[in-house]
BAVOSE-268769 format. One record per residue (C-alpha): z, x, y; residue number from 0. Coordinates in steps of 0.2 Angstrom, whole numbers. Each point is the difference from the previous one (the first is absolute). Layout:
residues N
NODE      Z      X      Y    i
NODE      Z      X      Y  NUM
...
end
This chain:
residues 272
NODE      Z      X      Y    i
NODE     17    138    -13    0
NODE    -10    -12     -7    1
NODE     14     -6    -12    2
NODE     12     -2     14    3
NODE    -13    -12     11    4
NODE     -6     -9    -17    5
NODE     11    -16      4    6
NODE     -7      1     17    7
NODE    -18      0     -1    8
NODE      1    -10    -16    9
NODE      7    -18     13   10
NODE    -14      8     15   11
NODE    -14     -1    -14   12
NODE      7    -19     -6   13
NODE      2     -6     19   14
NODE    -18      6      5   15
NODE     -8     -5    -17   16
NODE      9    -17      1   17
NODE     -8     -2     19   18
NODE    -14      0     -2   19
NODE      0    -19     -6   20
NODE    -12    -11     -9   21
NODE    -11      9    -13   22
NODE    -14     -9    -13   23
NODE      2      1    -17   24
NODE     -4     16     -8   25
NODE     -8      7    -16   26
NODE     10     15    -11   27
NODE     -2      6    -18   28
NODE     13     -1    -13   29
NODE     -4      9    -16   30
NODE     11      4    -15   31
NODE      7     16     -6   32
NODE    -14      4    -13   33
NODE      1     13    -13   34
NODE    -19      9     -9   35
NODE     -7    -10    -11   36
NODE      7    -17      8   37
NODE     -9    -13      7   38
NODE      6     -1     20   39
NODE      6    -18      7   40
NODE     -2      0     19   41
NODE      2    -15     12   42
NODE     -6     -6     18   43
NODE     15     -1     12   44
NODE     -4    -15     11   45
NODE     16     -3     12   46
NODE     16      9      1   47
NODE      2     16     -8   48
NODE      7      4    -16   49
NODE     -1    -18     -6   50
NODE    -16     -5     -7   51
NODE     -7    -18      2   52
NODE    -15    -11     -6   53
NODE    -15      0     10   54
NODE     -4    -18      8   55
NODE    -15     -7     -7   56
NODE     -9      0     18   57
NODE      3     17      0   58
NODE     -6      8    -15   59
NODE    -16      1      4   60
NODE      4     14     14   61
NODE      6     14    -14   62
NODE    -13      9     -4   63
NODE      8      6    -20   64
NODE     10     14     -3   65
NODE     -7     19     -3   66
NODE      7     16     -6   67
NODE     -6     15      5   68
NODE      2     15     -9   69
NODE     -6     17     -3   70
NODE    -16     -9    -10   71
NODE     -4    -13     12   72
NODE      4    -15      2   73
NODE      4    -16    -10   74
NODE      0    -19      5   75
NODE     15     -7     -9   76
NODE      2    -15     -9   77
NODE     10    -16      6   78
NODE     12     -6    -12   79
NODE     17     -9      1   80
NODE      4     -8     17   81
NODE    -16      0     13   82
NODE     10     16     10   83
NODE      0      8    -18   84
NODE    -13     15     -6   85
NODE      0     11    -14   86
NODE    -12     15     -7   87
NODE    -11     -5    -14   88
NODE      6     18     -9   89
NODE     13     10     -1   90
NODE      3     15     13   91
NODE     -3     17      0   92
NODE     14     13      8   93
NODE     -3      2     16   94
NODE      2     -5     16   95
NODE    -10    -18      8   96
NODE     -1    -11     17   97
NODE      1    -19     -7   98
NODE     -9    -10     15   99
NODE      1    -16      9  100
NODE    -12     -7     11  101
NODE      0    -18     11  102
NODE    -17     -4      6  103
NODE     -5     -2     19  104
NODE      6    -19      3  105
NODE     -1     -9     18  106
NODE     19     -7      4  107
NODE      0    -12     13  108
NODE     18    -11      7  109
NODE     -1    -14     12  110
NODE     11    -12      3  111
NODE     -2     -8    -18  112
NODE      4     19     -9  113
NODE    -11     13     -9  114
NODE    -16      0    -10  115
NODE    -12      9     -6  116
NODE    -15     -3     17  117
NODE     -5     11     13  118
NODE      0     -5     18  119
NODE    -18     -8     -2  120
NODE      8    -12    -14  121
NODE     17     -1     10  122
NODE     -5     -3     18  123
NODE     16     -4      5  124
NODE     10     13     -8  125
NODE     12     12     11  126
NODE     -4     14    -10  127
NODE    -10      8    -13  128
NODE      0     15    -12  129
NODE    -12      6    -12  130
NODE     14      8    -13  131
NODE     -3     13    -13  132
NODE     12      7    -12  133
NODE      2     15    -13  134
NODE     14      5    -10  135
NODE      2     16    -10  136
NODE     11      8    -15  137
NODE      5     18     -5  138
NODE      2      0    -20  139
NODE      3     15    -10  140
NODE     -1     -3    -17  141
NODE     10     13    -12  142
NODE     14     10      4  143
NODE     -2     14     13  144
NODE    -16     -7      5  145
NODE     -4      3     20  146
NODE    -17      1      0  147
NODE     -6      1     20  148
NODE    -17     -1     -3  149
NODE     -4    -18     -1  150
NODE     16     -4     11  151
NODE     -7     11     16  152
NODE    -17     -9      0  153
NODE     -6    -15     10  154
NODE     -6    -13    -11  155
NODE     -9     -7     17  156
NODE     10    -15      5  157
NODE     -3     -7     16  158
NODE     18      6      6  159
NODE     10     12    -13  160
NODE     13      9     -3  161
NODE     -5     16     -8  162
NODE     17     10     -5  163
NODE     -3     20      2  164
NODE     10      2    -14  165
NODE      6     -9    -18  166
NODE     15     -9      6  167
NODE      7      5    -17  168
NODE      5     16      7  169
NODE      9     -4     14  170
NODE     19      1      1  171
NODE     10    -12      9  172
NODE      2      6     19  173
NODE    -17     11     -1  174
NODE    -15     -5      7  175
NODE    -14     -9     -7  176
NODE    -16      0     11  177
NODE    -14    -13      1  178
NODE    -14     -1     10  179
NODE     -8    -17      6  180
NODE    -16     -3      1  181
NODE    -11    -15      7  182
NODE    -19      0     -6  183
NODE      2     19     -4  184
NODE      8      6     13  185
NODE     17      4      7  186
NODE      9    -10      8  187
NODE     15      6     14  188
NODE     14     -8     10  189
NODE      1    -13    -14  190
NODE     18     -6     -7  191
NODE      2      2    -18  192
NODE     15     -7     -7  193
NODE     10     -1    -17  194
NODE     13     -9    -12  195
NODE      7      4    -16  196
NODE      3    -16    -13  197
NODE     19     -5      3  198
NODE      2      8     17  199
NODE      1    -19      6  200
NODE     -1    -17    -10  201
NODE     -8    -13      8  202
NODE      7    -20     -5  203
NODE     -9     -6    -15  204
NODE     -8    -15      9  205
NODE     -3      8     14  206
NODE    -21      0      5  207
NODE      2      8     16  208
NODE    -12     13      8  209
NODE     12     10      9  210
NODE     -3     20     -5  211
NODE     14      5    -12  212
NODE     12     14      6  213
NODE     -7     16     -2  214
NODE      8     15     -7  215
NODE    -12     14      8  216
NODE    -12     -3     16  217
NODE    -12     12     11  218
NODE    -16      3      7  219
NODE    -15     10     -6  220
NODE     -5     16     11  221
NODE    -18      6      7  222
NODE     -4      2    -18  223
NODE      6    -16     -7  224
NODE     14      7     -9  225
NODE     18     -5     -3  226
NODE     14      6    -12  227
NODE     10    -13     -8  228
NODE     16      5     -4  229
NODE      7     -9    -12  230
NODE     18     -4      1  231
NODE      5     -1    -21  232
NODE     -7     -4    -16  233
NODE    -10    -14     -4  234
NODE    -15    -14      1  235
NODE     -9      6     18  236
NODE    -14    -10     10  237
NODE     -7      6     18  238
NODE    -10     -9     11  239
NODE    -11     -1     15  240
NODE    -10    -14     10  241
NODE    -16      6     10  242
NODE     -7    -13     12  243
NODE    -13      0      9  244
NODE    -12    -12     12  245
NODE    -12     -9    -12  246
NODE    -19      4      4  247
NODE     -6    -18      2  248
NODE     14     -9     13  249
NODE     -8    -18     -5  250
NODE      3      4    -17  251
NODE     18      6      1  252
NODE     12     11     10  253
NODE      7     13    -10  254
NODE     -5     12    -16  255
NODE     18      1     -7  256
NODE      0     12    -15  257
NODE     17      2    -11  258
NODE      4     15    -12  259
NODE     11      4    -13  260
NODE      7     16     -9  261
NODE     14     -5    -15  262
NODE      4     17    -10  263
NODE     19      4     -9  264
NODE     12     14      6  265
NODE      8      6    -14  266
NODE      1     -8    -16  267
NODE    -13    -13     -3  268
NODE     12    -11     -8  269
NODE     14      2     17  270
NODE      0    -16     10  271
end
């Protein structure tokens, strides 16, 4: 049944993705297939997924840097390369990691003459402000057969995460993988979780538009914050979710916009 309404659901998920209109930049995590005893090379997604960009200058201060999280601890990496660019100072043991992003709390403000960097008190005549934060996290398995669930199952306490019940790894095209989203700890239901698979669409090369892309997989989390992705074919996958809410302080700013991401491989980690 589900192969026969595939085609169907697959243009409903693209129409309501594509509907729900202008969407900020967002934060992903890109890390290469690594093998044991290699040093891992990850990078900061700032823009349209898969493509990887430098970070403007006026930016760079927002990313907090790169960290890998393993069975261990965790590890700050080391920036090397472009500014978007991070690698680990040794090389890794087997196992299975989270590679982690993070974009600070920052004040956006747009009047008349654009964005910047202010809150309401430094933009008076703004029409609309939000304090934006933004995570993104990778599943690696380093060596072959690895599908650790320990460290993949457990929150690393990002404001809003995407915790994934079980090592994406395992998953077979047209199963279910389940994630639950928090927000400061807890679950979080009702909320729209979306996700694309690199090459499902190609954007123009020039093209700096905001406008979500096409999403290959969308649905909302129940009472317990749970949804299962169900990944259409093999590949490079990132899910999302926005959680906004009213910003404490009105005279500072309006809303409290949170963005998450969750990139992870189905299948080969070399299938794009």
């Amino acid at each position: 049944k589900w192969h026969m309404n595939k085609n169907k659901w697959l243009v409903l998920l693209i129409g309501l993705a594509c509907s729900q209109g202008i969407a900020a930049h967002e934060v992903w995590v890109d890390a290469q297939h690594t093998h044991a005893g290699e040093r891992l090379q990850a990078a900061i997604g700032y823009g349209h997924f898969p493509k990887q960009e430098k970070i403007a200058a006026d930016r760079l201060h927002i990313f907090a840097p790169m960290q890998l999280q393993g069975k261990t601890g965790t590890q700050i990496l080391k920036q090397q390369g472009e500014n978007y660019q991070y690698t680990s100072v040794n090389g890794l043991k087997e196992g299975s990691y989270l590679v982690l992003a993070t974009y600070r709390p920052t004040f956006w403000s747009e009047n008349a003459s654009g964005w910047k960097q202010q809150s309401l008190k430094q933009m008076p005549d703004a029409k609309y402000c939000e304090q934006s934060a933004m995570y993104g996290k990778h599943v690696l398995n380093v060596g072959h057969g690895v599908t650790d669930n320990e460290v993949i199952t457990r929150p690393v306490g990002q404001m809003l995460e995407i915790v994934p019940l079980k090592n994406p790894q395992t998953i077979q095209v047209g199963e279910r993988l389940p994630v639950k989203i928090l927000f400061k700890g807890e679950p979080v239901s009702g909320v729209n979780v979306v996700a694309t698979f690199a090459g499902f669409t190609e954007r123009p090369e020039h093209e700096h538009s905001h406008a979500l892309e096409a999403q290959a997989f969308s649905h909302q989390t129940n009472a317990q914050g749970i949804v299962d992705i169900i990944p259409l074919r093999e590949g490079y996958w990132k899910a999302k979710v926005v959680h906004k809410t009213d910003y404490p302080n009105q005279a500072e700013c309006q809303k409290w916009a949170l963005y998450s991401t969750l990139t992870f491989h189905i299948g080969s980690e070399h299938a794009m």
